[in-house]
Rosetta silent file (secondary structure, phi, psi, omega in degrees, C-alpha in Angstrom):
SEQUENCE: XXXXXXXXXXXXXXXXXXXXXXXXXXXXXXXXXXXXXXXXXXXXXXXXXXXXXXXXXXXXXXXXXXXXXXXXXXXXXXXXXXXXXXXXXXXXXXXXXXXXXXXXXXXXXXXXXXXXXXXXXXXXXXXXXXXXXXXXXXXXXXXXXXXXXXXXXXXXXXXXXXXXXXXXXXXXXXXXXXXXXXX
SCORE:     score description
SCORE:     0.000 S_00000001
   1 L     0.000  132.563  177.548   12.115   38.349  -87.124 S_00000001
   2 L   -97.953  -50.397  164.355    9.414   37.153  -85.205 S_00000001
   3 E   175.469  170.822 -166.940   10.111   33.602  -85.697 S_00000001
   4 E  -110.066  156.100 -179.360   10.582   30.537  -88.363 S_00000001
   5 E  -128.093  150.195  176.869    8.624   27.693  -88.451 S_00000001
   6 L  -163.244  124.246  174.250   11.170   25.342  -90.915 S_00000001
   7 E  -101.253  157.098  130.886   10.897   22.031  -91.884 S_00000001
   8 E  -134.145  133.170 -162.536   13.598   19.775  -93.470 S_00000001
   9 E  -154.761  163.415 -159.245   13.474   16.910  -95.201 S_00000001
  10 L   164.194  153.673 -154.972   14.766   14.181  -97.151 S_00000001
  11 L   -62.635  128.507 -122.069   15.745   10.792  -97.397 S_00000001
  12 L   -86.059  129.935 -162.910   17.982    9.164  -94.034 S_00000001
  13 L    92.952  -10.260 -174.881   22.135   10.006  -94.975 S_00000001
  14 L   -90.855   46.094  164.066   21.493   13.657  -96.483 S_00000001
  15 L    65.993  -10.090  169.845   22.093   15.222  -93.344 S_00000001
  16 H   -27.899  -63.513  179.085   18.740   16.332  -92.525 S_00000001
  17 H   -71.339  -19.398  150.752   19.349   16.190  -88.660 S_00000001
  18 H   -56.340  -56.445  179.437   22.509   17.995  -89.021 S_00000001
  19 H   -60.484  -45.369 -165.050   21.202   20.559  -90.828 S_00000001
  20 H   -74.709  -39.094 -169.691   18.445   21.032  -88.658 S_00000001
  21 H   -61.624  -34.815 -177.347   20.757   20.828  -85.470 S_00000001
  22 H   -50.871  -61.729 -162.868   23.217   23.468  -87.308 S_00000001
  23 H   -82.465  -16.187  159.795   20.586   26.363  -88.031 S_00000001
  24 H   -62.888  -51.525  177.761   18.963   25.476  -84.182 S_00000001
  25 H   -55.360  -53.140 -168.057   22.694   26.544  -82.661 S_00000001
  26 H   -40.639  -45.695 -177.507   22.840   29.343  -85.229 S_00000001
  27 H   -98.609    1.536  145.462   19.810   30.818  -83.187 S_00000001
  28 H   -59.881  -41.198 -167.949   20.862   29.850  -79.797 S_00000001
  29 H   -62.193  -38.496  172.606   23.924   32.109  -80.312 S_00000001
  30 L   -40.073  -56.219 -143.267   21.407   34.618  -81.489 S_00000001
  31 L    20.013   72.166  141.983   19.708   33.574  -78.004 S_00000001
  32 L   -60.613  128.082  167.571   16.920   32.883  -79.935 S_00000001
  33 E   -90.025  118.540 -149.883   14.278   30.291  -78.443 S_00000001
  34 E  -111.710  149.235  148.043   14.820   27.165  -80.481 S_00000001
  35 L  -113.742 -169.073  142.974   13.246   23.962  -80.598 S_00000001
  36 L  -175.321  146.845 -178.073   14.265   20.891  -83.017 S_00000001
  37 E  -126.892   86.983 -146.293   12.775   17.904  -83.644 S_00000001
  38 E  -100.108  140.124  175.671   14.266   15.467  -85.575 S_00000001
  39 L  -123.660   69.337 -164.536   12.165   12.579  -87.048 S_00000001
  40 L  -138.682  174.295 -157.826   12.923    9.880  -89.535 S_00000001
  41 L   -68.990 -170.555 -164.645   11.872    6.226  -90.499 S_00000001
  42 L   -78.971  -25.375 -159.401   13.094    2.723  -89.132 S_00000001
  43 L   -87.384  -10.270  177.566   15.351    2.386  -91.999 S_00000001
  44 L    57.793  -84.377  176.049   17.724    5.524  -91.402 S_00000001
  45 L   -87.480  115.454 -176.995   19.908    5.581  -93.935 S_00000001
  46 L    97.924  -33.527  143.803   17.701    5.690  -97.015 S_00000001
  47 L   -28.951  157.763  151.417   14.675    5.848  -95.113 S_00000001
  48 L   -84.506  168.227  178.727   13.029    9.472  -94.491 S_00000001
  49 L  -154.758  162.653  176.360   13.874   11.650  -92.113 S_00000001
  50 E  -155.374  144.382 -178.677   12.792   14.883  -91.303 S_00000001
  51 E  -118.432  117.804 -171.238   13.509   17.846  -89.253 S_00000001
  52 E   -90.582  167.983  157.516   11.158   20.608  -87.552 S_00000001
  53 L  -160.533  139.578 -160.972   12.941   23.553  -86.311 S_00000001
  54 E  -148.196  125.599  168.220   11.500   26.688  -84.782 S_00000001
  55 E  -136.925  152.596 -163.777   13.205   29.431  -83.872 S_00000001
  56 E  -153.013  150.414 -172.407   11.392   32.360  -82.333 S_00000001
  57 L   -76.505   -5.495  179.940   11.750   35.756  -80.454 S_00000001
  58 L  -100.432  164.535  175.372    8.755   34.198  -78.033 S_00000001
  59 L   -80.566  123.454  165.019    9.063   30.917  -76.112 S_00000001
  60 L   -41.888  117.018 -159.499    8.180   27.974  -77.863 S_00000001
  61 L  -110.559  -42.760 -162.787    4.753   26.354  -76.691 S_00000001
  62 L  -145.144  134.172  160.983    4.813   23.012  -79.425 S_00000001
  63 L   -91.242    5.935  166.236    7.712   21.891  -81.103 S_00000001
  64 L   -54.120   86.732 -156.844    5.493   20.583  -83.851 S_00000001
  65 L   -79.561  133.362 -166.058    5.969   22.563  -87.196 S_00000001
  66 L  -149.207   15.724 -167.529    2.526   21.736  -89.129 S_00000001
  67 L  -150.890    3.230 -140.430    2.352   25.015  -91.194 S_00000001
  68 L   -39.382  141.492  150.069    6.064   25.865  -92.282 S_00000001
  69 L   -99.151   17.830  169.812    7.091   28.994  -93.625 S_00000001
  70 E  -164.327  115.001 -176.563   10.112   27.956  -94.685 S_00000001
  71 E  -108.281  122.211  150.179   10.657   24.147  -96.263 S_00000001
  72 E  -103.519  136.925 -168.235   13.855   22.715  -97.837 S_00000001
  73 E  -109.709  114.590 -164.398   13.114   20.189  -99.626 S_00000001
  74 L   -97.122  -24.351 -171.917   16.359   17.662 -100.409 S_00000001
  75 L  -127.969 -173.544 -177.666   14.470   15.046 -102.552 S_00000001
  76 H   -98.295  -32.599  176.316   11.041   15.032 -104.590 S_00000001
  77 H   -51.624  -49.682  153.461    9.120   12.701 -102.328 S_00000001
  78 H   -42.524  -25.077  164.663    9.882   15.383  -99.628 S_00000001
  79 H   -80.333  -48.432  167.847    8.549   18.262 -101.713 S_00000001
  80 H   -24.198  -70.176  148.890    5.433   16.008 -102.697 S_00000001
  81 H     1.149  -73.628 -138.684    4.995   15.842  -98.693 S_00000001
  82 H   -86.563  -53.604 -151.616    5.596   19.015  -97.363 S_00000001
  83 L   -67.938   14.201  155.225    4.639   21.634 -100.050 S_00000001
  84 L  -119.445   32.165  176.095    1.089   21.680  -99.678 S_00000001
  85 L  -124.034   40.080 -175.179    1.365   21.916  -95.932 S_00000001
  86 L  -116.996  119.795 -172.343    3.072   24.794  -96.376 S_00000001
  87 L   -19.789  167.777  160.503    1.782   28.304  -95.192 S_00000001
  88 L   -79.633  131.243  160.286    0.980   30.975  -97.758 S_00000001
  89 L    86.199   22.034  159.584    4.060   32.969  -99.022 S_00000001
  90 L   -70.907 -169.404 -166.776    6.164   30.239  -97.315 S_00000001
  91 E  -127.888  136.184 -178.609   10.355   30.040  -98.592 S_00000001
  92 E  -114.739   88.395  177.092   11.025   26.640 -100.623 S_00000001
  93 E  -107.508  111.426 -142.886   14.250   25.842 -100.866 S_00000001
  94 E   -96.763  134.154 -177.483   14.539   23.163 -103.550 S_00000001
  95 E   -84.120   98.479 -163.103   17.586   20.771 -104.054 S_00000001
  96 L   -86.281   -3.686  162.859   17.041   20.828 -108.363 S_00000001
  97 L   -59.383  -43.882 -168.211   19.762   18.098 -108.981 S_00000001
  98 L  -113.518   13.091  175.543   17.264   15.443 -107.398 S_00000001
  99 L  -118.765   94.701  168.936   13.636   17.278 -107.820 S_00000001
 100 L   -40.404   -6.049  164.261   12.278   17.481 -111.524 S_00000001
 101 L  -147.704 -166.865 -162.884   10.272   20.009 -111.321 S_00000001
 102 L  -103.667 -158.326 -173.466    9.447   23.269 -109.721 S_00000001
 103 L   -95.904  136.954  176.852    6.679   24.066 -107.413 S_00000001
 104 L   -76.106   11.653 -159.648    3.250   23.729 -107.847 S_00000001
 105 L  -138.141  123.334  158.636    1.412   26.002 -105.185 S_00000001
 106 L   -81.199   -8.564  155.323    1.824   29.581 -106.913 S_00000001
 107 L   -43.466  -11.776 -178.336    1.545   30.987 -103.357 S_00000001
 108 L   -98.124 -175.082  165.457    5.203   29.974 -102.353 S_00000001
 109 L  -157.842  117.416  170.293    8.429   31.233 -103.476 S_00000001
 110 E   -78.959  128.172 -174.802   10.819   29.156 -104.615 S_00000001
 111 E  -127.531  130.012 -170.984   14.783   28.902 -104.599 S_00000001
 112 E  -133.304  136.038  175.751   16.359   26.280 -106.439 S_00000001
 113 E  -145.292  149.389  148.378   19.985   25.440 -106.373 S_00000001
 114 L   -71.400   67.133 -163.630   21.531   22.631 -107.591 S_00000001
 115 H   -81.846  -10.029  147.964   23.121   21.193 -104.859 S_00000001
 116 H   -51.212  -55.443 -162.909   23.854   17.607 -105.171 S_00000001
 117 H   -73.438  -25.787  174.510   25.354   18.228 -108.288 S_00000001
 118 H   -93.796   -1.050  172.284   27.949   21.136 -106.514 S_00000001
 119 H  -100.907   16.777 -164.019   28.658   19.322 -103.917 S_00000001
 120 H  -116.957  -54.390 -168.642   29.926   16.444 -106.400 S_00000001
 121 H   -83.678  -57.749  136.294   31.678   19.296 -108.572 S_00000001
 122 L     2.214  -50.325 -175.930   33.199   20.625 -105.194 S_00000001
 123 L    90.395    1.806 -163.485   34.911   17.506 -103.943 S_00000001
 124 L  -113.452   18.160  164.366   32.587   17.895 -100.876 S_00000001
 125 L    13.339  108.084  162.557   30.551   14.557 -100.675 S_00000001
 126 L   104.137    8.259 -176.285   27.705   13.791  -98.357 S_00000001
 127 L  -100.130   -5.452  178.287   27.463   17.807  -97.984 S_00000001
 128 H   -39.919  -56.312 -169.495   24.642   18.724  -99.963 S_00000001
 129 H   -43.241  -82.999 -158.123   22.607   19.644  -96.764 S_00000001
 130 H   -37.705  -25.505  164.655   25.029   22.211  -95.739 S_00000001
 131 H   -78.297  -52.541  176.388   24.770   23.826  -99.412 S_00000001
 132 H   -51.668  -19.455  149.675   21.509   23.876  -98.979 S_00000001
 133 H   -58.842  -44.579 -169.486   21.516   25.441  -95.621 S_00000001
 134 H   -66.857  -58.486 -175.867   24.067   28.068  -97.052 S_00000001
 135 H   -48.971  -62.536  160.928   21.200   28.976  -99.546 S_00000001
 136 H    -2.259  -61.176  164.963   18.757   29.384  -96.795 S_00000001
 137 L   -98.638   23.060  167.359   20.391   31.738  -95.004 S_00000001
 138 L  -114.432  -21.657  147.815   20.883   33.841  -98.211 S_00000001
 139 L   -57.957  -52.083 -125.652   17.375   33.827  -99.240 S_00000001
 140 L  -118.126  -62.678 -162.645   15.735   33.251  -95.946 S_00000001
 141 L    99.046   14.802 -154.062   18.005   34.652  -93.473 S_00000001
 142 L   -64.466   17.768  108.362   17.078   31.740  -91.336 S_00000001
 143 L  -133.333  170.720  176.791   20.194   32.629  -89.220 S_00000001
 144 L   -48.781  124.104  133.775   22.940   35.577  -89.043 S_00000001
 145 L   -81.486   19.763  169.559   25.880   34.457  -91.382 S_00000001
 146 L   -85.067  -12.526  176.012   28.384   36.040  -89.230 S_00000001
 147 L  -104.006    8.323 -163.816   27.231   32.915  -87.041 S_00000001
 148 H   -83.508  -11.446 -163.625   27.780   30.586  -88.827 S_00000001
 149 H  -100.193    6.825 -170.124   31.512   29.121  -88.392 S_00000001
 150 H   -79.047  -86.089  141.115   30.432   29.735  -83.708 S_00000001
 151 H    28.014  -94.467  151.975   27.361   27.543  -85.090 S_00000001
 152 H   -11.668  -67.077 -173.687   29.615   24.895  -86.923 S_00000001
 153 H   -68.125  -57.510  152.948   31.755   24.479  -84.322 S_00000001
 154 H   -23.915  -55.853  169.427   29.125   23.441  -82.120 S_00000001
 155 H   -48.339  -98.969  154.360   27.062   21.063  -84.581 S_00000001
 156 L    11.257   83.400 -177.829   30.685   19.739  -85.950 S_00000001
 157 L   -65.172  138.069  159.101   31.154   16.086  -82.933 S_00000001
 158 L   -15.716  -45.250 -167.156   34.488   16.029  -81.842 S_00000001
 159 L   -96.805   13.939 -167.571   35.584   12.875  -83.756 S_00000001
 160 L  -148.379   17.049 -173.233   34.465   14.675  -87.064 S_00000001
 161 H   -79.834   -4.680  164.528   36.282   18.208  -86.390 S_00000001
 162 H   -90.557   -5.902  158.580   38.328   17.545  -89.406 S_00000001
 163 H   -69.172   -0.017 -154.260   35.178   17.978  -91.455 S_00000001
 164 H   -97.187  -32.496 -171.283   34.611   21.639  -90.082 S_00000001
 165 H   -85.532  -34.741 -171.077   36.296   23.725  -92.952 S_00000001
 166 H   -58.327  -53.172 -177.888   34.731   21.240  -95.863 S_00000001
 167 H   -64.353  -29.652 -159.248   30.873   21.942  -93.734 S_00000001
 168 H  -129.000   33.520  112.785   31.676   25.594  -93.847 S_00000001
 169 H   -77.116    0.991  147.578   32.735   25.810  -97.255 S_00000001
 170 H   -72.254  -29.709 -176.290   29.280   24.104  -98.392 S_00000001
 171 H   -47.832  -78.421  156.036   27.896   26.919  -96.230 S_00000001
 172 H     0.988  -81.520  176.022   29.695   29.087  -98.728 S_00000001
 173 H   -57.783  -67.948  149.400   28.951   27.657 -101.797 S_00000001
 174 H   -43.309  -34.026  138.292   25.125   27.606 -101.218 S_00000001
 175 H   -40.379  -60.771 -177.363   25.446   30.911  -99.726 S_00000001
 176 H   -96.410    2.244 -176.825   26.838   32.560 -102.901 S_00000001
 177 L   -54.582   91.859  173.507   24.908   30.346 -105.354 S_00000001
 178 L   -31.298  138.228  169.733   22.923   33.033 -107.793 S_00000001
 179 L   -65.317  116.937  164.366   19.262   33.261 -107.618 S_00000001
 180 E  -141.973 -179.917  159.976   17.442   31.346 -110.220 S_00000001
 181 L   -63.407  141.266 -179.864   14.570   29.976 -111.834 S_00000001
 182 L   -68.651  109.531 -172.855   13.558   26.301 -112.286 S_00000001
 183 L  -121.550    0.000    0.000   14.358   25.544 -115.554 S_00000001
C-alpha cells in the first residue's frame, strides 16, 4: 500500500466522523501516517457531513482528499457529490438500502451492500457506518482486520464502551457480506 485517499460521506447522525476516526486509528496502529478531516454542515444531525481520511506510507503534505480512490457513499446525495470527483479505478462503496441506483462512471468499481437495511435486521441501530466500514476493509483493505477490535477500542469514548461489541459486530457483518451487483 502506498496510501488511500478516502472520502466518507453522508447525511449528519450516520456516523460519518466515527467511521472516519475508526479506519484513521486502524492505520495509526499500522503506524501508518494518517490524517482526518472531518467536515459537515451547520445542521449536524441531518445536515451533511463528510469525512477525508488519508492514510499513507509517506508523510502527509494536505489533508485535503480532492481525488479519492476510495469513496463510501452512505446516502444518494453523497454519491451524486463525490462520484465524479473520484479518481479513475477508484473503490465505491455504496450503502444500496438508501441509494437507487448503481454507479454511473464505468471507470470505478463498485461494492454495494445493503447496509441500512442489516443493520435494522441485526438489532444494531445507528450502526450502518460500521457495516459499511466492515465492507471496506473486505474489498478495499483500507485497514488490517486483525486491527480492528485495538482500533475500536480506541474510537469507542469511554461513556459509550458498552457499545464496543455491537460496533464490532457491524464490523463483522459488513465484513462477511457477499460481493454483489446492483440490482
Amino acid at each position: 500500500m502506498n496510501a488511500y485517499h478516502i472520502i466518507i460521506a453522508g447525511h449528519g447522525g450516520q456516523g460519518i466522523l466515527f467511521a472516519g476516526k475508526f479506519i484513521s486509528y486502524a492505520g495509526m496502529i499500522r503506524e501508518k501516517n494518517v490524517s482526518w478531516l472531518p467536515t459537515y454542515g451547520p445542521e449536524m444531525r441531518g445536515g451533511t457531513a463528510k469525512c477525508s481520511v488519508i492514510i499513507s506510507d509517506a508523510p502527509v503534505g494536505s489533508p485535503i482528499v480532492t481525488k479519492p480512490d476510495v469513496l463510501i457513499a452512505m446516502n444518494l446525495p453523497s454519491l451524486d457529490r463525490y462520484e465524479p470527483e473520484c479518481a479513475i479505478g477508484a473503490k465505491v462503496i455504496v450503502d444500496s438500502a438508501l441509494v437507487p441506483r448503481q454507479l454511473v462512471r464505468t471507470d470505478l468499481a463498485g461494492y454495494y451492500i445493503p447496509a441500512q437495511k442489516l443493520a435494522e435486521d441485526n438489532g444494531l441501530h445507528g450502526l450502518t457506518n460500521m457495516i459499511m466500514v466492515g465492507k471496506a476493509i473486505r474489498e478495499i483493505g483500507v485497514c488490517a482486520y486483525e486491527d480492528i477490535e485495538a482500533a475500536m477500542e480506541k474510537t469507542v469514548p469511554e461513556r459509550k464502551k458498552n457499545l464496543l461489541s455491537a460496533n464490532l459486530k457491524a464490523v463483522e457483518i459488513g465484513y462477511n457480506f457477499p460481493r454483489y451487483s446492483f440490482e
